[in-house]
Each structure stands twice: as structure tokens, then as C-alpha cells.
C-alpha positions in Angstrom: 57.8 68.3 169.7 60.1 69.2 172.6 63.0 70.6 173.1 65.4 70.2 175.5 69.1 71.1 176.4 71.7 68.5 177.2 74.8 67.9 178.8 77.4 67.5 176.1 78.3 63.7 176.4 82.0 64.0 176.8 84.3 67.1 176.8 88.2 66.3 176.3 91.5 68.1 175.4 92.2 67.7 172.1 95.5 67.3 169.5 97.4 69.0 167.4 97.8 68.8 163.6 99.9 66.3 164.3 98.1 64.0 166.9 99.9 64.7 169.8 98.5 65.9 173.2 96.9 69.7 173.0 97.0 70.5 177.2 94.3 72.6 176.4 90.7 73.2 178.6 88.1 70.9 177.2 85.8 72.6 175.1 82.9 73.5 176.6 79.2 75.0 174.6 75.7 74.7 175.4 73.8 72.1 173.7 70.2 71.9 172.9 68.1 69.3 171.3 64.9 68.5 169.6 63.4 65.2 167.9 61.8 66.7 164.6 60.8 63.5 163.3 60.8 60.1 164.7 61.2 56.5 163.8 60.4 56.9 160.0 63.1 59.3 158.5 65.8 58.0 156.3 69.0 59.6 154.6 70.1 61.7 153.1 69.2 64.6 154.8 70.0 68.5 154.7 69.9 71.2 156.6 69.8 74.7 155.4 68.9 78.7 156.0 65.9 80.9 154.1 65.3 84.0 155.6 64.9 83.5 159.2 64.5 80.0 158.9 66.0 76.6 159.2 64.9 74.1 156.6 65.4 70.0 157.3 64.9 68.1 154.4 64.3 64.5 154.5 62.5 61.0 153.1 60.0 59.4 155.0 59.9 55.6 154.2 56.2 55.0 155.3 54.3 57.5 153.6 57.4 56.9 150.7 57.5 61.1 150.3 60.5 63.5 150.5 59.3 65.8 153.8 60.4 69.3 155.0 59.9 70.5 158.3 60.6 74.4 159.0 62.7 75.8 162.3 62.9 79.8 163.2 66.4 79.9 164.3 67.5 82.7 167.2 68.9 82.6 170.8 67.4 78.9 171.2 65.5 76.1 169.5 62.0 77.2 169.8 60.2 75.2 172.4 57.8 73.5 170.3 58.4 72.3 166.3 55.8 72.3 163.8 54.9 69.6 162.5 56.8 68.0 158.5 55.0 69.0 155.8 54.9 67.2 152.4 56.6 68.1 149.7 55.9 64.9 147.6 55.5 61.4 147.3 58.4 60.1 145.8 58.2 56.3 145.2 55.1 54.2 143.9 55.4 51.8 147.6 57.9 50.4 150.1 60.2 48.9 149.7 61.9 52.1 148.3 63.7 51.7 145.1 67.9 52.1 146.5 68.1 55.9 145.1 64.9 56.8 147.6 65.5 60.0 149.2 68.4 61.3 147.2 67.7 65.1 146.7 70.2 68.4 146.5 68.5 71.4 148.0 69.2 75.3 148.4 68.0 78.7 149.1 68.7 81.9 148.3 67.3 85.9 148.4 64.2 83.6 150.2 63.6 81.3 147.2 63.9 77.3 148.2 64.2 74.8 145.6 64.8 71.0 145.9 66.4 68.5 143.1 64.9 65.1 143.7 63.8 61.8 142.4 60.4 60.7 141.9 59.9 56.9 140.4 56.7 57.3 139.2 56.4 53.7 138.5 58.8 50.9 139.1 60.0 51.1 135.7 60.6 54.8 135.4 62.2 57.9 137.0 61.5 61.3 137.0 63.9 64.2 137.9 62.1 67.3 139.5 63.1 70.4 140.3 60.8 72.1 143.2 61.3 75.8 143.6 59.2 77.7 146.0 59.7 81.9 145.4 60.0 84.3 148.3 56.9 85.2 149.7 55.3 82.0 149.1 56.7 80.3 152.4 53.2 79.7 153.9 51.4 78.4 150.8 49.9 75.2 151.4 47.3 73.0 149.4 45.8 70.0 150.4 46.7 67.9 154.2 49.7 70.8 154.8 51.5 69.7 151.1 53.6 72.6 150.3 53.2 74.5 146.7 55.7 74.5 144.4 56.8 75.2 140.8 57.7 71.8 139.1 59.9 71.0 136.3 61.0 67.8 134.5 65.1 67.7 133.9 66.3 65.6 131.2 68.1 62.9 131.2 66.9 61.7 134.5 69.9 60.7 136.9 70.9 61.1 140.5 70.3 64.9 142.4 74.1 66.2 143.2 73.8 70.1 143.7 71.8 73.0 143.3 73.7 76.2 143.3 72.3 79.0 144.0 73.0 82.8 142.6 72.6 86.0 144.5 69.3 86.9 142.3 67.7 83.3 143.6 68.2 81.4 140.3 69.6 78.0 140.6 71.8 76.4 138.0 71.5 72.6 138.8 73.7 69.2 138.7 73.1 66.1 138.1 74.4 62.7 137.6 73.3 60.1 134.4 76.2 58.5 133.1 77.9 62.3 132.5 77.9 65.0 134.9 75.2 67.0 133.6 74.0 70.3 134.3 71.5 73.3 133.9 72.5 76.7 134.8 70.3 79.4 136.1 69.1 81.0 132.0 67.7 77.4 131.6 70.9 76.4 129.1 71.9 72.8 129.6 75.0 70.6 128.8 77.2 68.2 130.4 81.0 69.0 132.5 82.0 65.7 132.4 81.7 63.3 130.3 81.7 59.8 132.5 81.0 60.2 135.9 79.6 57.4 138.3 79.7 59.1 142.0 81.0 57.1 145.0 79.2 59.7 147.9 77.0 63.1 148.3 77.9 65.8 146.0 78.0 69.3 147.9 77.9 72.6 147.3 80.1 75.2 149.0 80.1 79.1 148.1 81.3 82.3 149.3 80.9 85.8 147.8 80.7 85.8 144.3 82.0 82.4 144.1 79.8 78.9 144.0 81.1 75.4 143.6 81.0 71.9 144.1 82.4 68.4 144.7 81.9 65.0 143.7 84.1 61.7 144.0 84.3 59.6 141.2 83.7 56.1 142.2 85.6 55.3 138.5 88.2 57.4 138.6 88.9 57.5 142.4 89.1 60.9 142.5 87.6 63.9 144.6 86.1 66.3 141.6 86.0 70.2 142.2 84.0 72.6 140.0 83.8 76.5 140.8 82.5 79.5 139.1 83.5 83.1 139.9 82.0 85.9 137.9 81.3 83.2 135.2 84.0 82.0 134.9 84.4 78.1 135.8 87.7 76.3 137.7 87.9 73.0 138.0 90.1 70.0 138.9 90.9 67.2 141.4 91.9 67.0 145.3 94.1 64.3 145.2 94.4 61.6 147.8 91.1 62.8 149.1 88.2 60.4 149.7 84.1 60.3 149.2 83.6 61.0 152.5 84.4 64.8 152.6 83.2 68.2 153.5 84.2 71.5 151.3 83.8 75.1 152.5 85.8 78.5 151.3 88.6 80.3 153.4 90.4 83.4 153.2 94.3 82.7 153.4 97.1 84.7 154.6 97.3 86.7 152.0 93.8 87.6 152.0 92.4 85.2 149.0 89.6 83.1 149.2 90.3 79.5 148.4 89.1 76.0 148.9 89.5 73.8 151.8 88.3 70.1 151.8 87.9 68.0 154.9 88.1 64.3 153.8 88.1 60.8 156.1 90.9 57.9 155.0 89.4 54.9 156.2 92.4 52.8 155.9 94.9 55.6 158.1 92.1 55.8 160.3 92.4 60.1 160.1 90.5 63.1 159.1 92.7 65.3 156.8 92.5 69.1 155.6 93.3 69.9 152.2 93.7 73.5 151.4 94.2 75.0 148.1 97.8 76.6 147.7 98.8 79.5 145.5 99.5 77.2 143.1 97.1 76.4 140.5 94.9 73.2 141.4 97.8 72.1 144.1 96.3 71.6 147.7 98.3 71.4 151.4 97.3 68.3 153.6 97.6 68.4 157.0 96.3 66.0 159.9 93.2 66.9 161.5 92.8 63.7 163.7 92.5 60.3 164.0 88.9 58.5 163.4 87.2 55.0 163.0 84.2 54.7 161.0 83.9 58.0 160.0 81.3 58.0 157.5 79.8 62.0 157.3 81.9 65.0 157.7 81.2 69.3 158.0 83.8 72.1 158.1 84.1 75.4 158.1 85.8 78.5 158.8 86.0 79.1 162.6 88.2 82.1 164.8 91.1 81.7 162.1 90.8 78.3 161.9 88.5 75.2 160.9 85.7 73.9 162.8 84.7 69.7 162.0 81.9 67.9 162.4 82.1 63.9 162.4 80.6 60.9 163.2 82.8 58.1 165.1 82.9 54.6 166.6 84.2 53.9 169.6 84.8 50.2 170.8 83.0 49.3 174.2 84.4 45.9 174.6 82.3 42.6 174.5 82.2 43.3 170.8 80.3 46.0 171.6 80.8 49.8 170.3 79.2 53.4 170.4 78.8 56.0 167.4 79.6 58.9 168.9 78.9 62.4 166.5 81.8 64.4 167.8 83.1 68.3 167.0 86.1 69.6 166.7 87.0 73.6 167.6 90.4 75.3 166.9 92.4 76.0 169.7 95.7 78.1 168.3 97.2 75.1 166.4 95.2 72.5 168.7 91.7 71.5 168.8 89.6 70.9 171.4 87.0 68.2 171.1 82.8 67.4 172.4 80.8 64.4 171.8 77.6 65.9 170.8 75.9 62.3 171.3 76.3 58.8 171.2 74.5 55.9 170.5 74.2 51.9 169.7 72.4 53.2 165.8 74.8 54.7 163.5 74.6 58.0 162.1 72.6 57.4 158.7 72.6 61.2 157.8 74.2 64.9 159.1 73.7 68.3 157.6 75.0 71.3 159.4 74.5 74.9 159.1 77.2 77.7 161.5 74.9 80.5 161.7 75.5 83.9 164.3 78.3 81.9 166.4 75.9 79.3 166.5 76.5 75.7 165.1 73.0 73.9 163.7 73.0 70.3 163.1 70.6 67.7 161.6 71.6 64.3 162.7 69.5 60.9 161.7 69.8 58.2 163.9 66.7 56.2 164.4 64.9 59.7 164.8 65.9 62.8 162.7 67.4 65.3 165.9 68.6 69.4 165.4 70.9 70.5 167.5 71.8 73.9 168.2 75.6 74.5 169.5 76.6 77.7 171.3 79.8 77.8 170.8 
């Protein structure tokens, strides 16, 4: 597989909090690309970092089996990409049942594990847990299937988050009616009684502290859960949608608190929410305006916030492009680059920021990385 650098598609001054005209220089980064699997990848996918590593997860509808292809990140994208590998067959045969490919995946002190459905039959569902210890990267068994340690969590539901501790232990979330989970001793329970999620749960972390959020499709609310030194916080973002993006920050004061990124479809703008001093009270401020946006990242970034989205942009003739765009801070303005653009929407994005570096997975018709020196 072949990698190749690119123009960025379109580099333009960006806006304010407030929408109004930056007058900054466009922002400008090199851009490299490479097609890691084509035609048969679907969504979700994620993207993440194990040693010296960059691990894509994703389903492949044809062979019905949740893949895992395996990047070395440095200066630039290698110049060739191995091969996926399997890491198991998930459904019995296409057509996939509608929760094919939904997984939650994380790494940590070089251990891997992935938190996936299998249906077994078309009556019945299994949820694994795959966890692969350090040192056991290159184990392979039959036709390049990876090894890994399986277990059987019970009730079986929908994957939303593994979280992982500094040891490597993963405490693991889930979704069956309650929001149940199983923490890194092996002790399970459930956090919330009713829960029926509207989007992708995600993780976020920072230090000693390791969270998550979920929208409630029920409830219309944007769920937050956090533990720090064992001790859990939780509570709502409100006026924050299912499409989102969570990450840590440090505010002025030097704490570390959350920030949530979240799309309203109907003001057509991205919004930051970031925790006050105040307990479970957020700030909102307007990122930019958006059509269509349907995936989201963020993160810190040179005192500011860094975001990842997917657009559409009307062509005329009824016609319109999906552009994936990123935003950079500027001072108080951003500055903006269309990463790419096509006719396909964007059925999936994971990104990782790594060494000044900005990885991202991105499924259109083929599953692409990216890497953005910023």
C-alpha cells in the first residue's frame, strides 16, 4: 500500500469565537496519505497508539470480521503498510446484523484490548473482550489471525469504552438496557440504570484521571463519567449533542478539566463546552459554523483547541462535497484546512495528536491515515 503526500485541498483564514472574519494567514501543514484498506471497510473505526505503533481498527463487511492493521508512526507514514490482520469474525454472513462493527478499543503500558460484538448465530450475541499483553504484538496463528485472551461479558449489549489504567488493566463499559460496567479487579455493576445511547461513547483521560461520555438518546442528554484516584464524578453537559468529541485541559488556574466539542444540527455550529470552577457547570462558546457535521475530534493545541470535522459543502445542481476539515487556534481565531473532499460521506474518523503530529483515520469508500504536520 502506498503512501503519498498531498496538497491540502483548501487552506483559508479562519473566524473567531464568534464567527466573524480572523485576517489571519491560512493555515498551512504537510499532509500525507495512505489507503490501508480499500472498498470493504465499514464504521465505526478507531485509531489508537501502543508502543511505537499506530493501531486502526475496523469491520470488514465481506469476510464479516472486525480487522486491525498495524502503522509505526515517526517523521512520516512509512512507505509501504502491512497488510489487516484478523482479529475475528464477527457475524454468521452478510448482510450484517445493524450493530456489525461496533467495538470500543484501548492500549496501555503495550497491552491492546478490544470490546466487540460477535453474533454467533442470528439469534444470539456475544460480548468479547480481546486483550493482547505487551510482548505478544507479533503472535500470530493461523492465515495472520492475531492471538488474543478472550472473555465472555455478561449481559451482552453494545461496546461503549474501554478505559485503560496506568498498570494496563482495563475496566470496561457497556450498554444493555443500563449502563453497565466492569472495572479492572474483574467487579461488575451497573452506573446507570436506563440508558439507550443516541452516538459513540468515548473515552478521554489525562494523568491520573480517565473518563467517558455517552448521549442518551432517552434522556437527550450528553452523559459524563470520570474517575480520579478512584474516586468517580459524574453528570451532564447540557445543550450538548451526540455528535461530540471530549478531551482534558488544563485551565488558567492550572487544573485539569473537561472540554467537550459538540455539533448542533439545527444552529448549524460546532460549540466548546468547558468545565467551569463550578461543580458540573460548563462555558459554551462558538467554535464555527457547520452543515452536516456528523464526526468530531479535539484536543489541546498551543493554548488552545485543535478540531477535527467532517462538512458538506453545496456545489450547486443539487450537487455537494464532504469535505473533512481542521481547525488550528490562532490567538482567539482559527485558522482552517480541508484535509479532503469527496462525493462519499465520511462513514467513520478516529484521530490520534502525537509529537506535534495529527494522525487521522478516515472511512470513505476506502479506510485512509493521514498524517498532519502541523
Amino acid at each position: 500500500m502506498q503512501v503519498k503526500t498531498i496538497a491540502p485541498i483548501l487552506a483559508v483564514t479562519l473566524l473567531t469565537f464568534a464567527g466573524c472574519p480572523a485576517g489571519h494567514a491560512p493555515l498551512r501543514a504537510r499532509v500525507e496519505s495512505a489507503v490501508i484498506a480499500a472498498g470493504r471497510p465499514v464504521g465505526p473505526v478507531s485509531l489508537l497508539a501502543s508502543g511505537g505503533s499506530l493501531l486502526a481498527v475496523f469491520s470488514d463487511w465481506e469476510t464479516t470480521s472486525l480487522a486491525m492493521c498495524e502503522v509505526p508512526f515517526g517523521p512520516r507514514l512509512p512507505r509501504s503498510i502491512a497488510s489487516p490482520r484478523l482479529v475475528d469474525k464477527v457475524d454468521v454472513a452478510p448482510p450484517p446484523s445493524p450493530s456489525f462493527g461496533e467495538h470500543a478499543c484501548a492500549a496501555s503500558s503495550g497491552s491492546l484490548a478490544i470490546l466487540y460484538l460477535d453474533r454467533e448465530r442470528e439469534d444470539k450475541s456475544v460480548l468479547k473482550l480481546a486483550t493482547r499483553a505487551a510482548g505478544a504484538a507479533g503472535a500470530s496463528g493461523a492465515a495472520g489471525a492475531l492471538q488474543w485472551r478472550l472473555d465472555i461479558l455478561e449481559p451482552a449489549g453494545l461496546p461503549l469504552a474501554l478505559l485503560a489504567e496506568p498498570d494496563g488493566r482495563m475496566a470496561s463499559f457497556w450498554a444493555a438496557g443500563s449502563l453497565y460496567f466492569r472495572d479492572a479487579s474483574g467487579a461488575q455493576g451497573i452506573l446507570r440504570d436506563a440508558l439507550q445511547p443516541g452516538s459513540r461513547a468515548l473515552g478521554f483521560g489525562a494523568g491520573e484521571t480517565r473518563g467517558l461520555t455517552v448521549f442518551d438518546e432517552s434522556a437527550q442528554q450528553l452523559l459524563w463519567y470520570r474517575w480520579t484516584g478512584g474516586e468517580l464524578a459524574h453528570g451532564v453537559v447540557a445543550e450538548a449533542g451526540p455528535v461530540h468529541a471530549p478531551t482534558m485541559s488544563v485551565d488558567e488556574a492550572g487544573a485539569v478539566r473537561l472540554a467537550v466539542a459538540s455539533y448542533d444540527p439545527s444552529k448549524r455550529r460546532i460549540y466548546l463546552f468547558r468545565e467551569t470552577g463550578e461543580a458540573g457547570r460548563f462555558s459554551r462558546i462558538t467554535v464555527t459554523m457547520a452543515d452536516g457535521t456528523r464526526s468530531l475530534f479535539c484536543a489541546p493545541w498551543k493554548g488552545g483547541f485543535l478540531f477535527l470535522y467532517d462538512e458538506t459543502r453545496p456545489l450547486g445542481g443539487g450537487r455537494s462535497a464532504c469535505d473533512l476539515s481542521l481547525l488550528a487556534p490562532a490567538g482567539a481565531r482559527y485558522q482552517k484546512l480541508v484535509l479532503s473532499t469527496g462525493s462519499a460521506p465520511l462513514q467513520g474518523l478516529s484521530a490520534v495528536l502525537l509529537d506535534g503530529a495529527l494522525y487521522v483515520l478516515a472511512l470513505r469508500q476506502d479506510l485512509a491515515l493521514l498524517r498532519v504536520e502541523l
